[in-house]
N, C-alpha and C positions, 0 to 999 in steps of 0.2 A: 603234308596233307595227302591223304587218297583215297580214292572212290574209282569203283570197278565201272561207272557208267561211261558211256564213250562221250566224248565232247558232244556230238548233236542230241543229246536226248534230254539234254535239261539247256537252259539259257546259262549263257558264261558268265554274266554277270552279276555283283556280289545279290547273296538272297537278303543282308541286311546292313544297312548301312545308316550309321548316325553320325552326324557332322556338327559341331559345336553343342553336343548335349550336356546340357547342366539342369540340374536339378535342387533348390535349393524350398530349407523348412523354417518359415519366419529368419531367424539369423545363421541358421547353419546349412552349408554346401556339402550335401553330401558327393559330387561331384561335377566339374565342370569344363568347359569344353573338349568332350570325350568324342573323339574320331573314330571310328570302328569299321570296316568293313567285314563279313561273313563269307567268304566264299561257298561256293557248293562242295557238299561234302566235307567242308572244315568241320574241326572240334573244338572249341574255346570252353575252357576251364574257366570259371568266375571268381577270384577267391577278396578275402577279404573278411577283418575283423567285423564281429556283430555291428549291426548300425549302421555299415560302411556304404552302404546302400544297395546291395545286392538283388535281395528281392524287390525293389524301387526298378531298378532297371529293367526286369522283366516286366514289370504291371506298366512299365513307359513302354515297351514296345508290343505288348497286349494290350495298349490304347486305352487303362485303365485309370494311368496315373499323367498326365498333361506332365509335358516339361518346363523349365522356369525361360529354357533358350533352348535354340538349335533345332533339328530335326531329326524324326528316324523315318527310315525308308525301309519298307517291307516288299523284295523283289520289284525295287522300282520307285512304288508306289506309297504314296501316306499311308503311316498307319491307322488303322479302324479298330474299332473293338470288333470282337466274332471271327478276324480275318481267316479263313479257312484255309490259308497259305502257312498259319501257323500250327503248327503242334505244341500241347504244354502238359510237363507231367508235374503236376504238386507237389507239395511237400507229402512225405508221406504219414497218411492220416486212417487208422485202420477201424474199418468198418464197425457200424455198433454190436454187438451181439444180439442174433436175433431179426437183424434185417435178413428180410426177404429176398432182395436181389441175388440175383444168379451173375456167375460170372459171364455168361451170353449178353446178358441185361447190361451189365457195365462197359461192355466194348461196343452192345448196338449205340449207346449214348453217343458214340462217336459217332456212328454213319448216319442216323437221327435224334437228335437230344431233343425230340422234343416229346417221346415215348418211350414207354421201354415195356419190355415183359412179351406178348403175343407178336409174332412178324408175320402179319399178313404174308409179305412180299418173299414170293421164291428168291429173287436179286439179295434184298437184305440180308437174309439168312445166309445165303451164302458168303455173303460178304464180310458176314459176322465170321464164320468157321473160317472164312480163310486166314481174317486176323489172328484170331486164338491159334490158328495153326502158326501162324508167322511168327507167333511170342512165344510158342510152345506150351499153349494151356490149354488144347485140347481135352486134355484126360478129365479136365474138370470144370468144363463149359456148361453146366449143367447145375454144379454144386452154390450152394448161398456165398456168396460175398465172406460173412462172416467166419465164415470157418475156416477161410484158407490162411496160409501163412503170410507175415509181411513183401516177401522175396516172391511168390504168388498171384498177391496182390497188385504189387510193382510189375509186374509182367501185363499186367491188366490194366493200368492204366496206359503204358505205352503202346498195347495194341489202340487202347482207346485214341491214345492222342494221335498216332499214325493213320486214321479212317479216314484223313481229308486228303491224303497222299499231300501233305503239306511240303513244302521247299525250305524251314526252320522249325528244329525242334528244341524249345526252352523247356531244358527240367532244373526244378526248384529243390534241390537237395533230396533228389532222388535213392542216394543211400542210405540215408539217415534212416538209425534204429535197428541197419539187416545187418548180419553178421557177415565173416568175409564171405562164406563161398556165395552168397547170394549178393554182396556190394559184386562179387567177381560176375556172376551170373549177369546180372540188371547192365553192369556196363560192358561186359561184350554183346550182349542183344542190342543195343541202341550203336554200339558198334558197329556192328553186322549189317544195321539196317541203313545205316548214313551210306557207309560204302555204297551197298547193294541199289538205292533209293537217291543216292546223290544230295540229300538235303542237309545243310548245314545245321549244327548243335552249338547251342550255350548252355553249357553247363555248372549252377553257381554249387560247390560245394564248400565244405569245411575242411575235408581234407582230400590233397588230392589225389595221394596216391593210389590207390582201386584203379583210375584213372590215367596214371601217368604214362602208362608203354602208350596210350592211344592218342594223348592231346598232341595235338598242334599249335597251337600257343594258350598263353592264358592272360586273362585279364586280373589284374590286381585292381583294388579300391583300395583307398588310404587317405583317410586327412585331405579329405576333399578333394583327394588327385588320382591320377592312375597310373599303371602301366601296362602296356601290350607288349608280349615277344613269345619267343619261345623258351619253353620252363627254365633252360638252363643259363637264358638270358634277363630274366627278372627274378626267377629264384634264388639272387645273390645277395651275400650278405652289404655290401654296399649298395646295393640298389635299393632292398627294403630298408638300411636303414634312410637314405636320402629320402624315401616316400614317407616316412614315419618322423620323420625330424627327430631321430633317438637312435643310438645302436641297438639291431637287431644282428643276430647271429642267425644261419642258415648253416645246418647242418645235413650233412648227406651221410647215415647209416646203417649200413644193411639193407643197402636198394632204398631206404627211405628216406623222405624229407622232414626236417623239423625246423623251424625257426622261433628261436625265443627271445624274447624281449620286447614282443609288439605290445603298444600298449593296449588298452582298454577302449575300445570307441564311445566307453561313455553311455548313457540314455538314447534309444534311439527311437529315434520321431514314431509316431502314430501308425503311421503305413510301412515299418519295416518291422513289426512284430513278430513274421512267418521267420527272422534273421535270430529272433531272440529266444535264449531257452535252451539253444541246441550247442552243447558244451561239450557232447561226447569227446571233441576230441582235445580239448582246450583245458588246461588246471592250473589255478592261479596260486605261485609262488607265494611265499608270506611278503617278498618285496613290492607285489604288485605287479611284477613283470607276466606276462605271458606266456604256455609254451606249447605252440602249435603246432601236431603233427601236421604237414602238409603234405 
C-alpha cells in the first residue's frame, strides 16, 4: 500500500471496516462472516463470479442494502445512506443521445446534487473547474454529456464522486465497455488520486488486470465465502479451487492472469443485476467450465 500523504493529515485509522458481515437472499448466502478492514490509501480489487455478491457489498456499505449480520463501519462510524465520506463510481452507463447536460453539469452534481446547469456561486464554479482540472477534462467542460467518449465520460464521474473529498471510493466496474488505453487511463487517475488524497478504494471488477501493478490486496467472493490477500496469495490455483469446492486452475501468461474452471454462480438474487450481463471477459466452454481472464 502507498500514499504520498504524511501520517497527520488524514486519521490512521481504517476508512472501512466490516466485522461478521453476511448477507443472505431467502436460502442463499451470498456471503458471510466477512472481516475487512480499508486502510487509507489502500486498493482492494473485488472479484468474483456473476451473483457472487459483488455489487451487494457496495449497496451494504452505501447503506442501501441492510445486512442479514454483522456490521460495517464508515471511518468509524455506522454506515448511512448519502454518507459524504464516501465516494461511488457506477457501473458504466452512457449517457442518452441528446441530453442536454454538460460535462460542468455532471461534476457540479457532486458539489451540489441538488442542481445543476447555472452556478450562481463564484466558490462552486470554481470548484467545479478544479475537479475537471483534477480528471483532466478541462477541454471539454463545456461540451453535452452525450457526445463524449465512454473513457471521457468515466473521468467525469470520478471527478463527480471525488467533490466530497471523501476518505473511500467504491467504483462498481468502472472499466467495463472502455478499451485498454482508456481501462489504462481511468485506473491510473483513481490511482493518482488515492495516493495524492490518501482515501482508500474498492474496486469490484471482472477483470483485474488493468489493475494489477496497483492493487494491494483483493478480495474474492465464492460460494458464499471469501478470501482477502494479496493477488499473488489468493490468486492460486489451490486457493480458488478450496473457495469454489471444484478444481480451478490459475494461470499466469504474458503479465496476465486467467483462471479457468470456476463454475457458474447460477441466478443471481434481485439486487445483484448491476453483476449480471457483463461477460466481456468470461466464455463459457461447451463443458460448462468457465474461463476468466483475471
Amino acid at each position: 500500500m502507498a500514499t504520498e500523504l504524511s501520517a497527520g493529515e488524514r486519521p490512521a485509522g481504517p476508512v472501512l471496516s466490516l466485522r461478521g458481515a453476511t448477507l443472505r437472499f431467502d436460502r442463499r448466502t451470498l456471503w458471510q462472516g466477512l472481516d475487512l478492514d480499508v486502510a487509507p490509501g489502500e486498493f482492494i480489487a473485488v472479484l468474483g463470479a456473476n451473483g457472487s455478491g459483488k455489487t451487494s457489498l457496495l449497496r451494504a456499505i452505501l447503506g442501501r442494502q441492510p445486512l442479514t449480520a454483522g456490521e460495517v463501519l464508515v471511518a468509524g462510524e455506522p454506515v448511512t445512506a448519502g454518507n459524504p465520506r464516501i465516494g461511488y463510481v457506477p457501473q458504466q452507463k452512457l449517457a442518452d443521445e441528446g441530453t442536454p447536460l454538460r460535462a460542468r453539469d455532471l461534476v457540479g452534481l457532486g458539489v451540489d446534487g441538488r442542481s445543476y446547469g447555472f452556478w450562481p456561486s463564484r466558490d462552486k464554479r470554481r470548484r467545479v473547474d478544479r475537479l475537471l482540472a483534477d480528471v483532466g477534462a478541462t477541454d471539454y467542460a463545456n461540451v453535452p454529456v452525450s457526445t463524449l467518449s465512454g473513457g471521457e465520460q468515466q473521468r467525469l464521474r470520478i471527478g463527480q464522486a471525488l467533490a466530497s473529498d471523501p476518505r473511500l471510493l467504491l467504483a462498481d466496474e468502472p472499466l467495463a465497455s472502455l478499451d485498454l488505453n482508456n481501462q489504462r487511463a481511468v485506473s491510473e487517475l483513481i490511482d493518482r488520486h488515492r495516493r495524492e488524497r490518501g482515501f482508500g478504494v474498492l474496486f469490484v471488477t471482472h477483470d483485474v488486470n488493468p489493475v494489477l501493478p496497483i492493487v494491494d490486496r483483493v478480495l474474492y467472493l465464492a460460494g458464499g465465502r471469501f478470501r482477502v490477500g494479496a493477488p499473488d496469495e489468493v490468486l492460486r490455483s489451490e486457493v480458488l479451487s478450496e473457495l469454489y469446492g471444484s478444481p480451478v486452475d490459475v494461470i499466469r501468461a504474458r503479465g496476465r492472469i486467467i483462471v479457468v474452471g470456476t463454475p457458474d454462480s447460477g441466478h443471481a438474487p434481485h439486487d445483484e443485476h448491476h453483476d449480471a450481463g457483463h461477460e466481456a471477459v468470461c466464455d463459457h466452454n461447451p463443458d460448462d467450465s468457465e474461463v476468466v481472464v483475471l
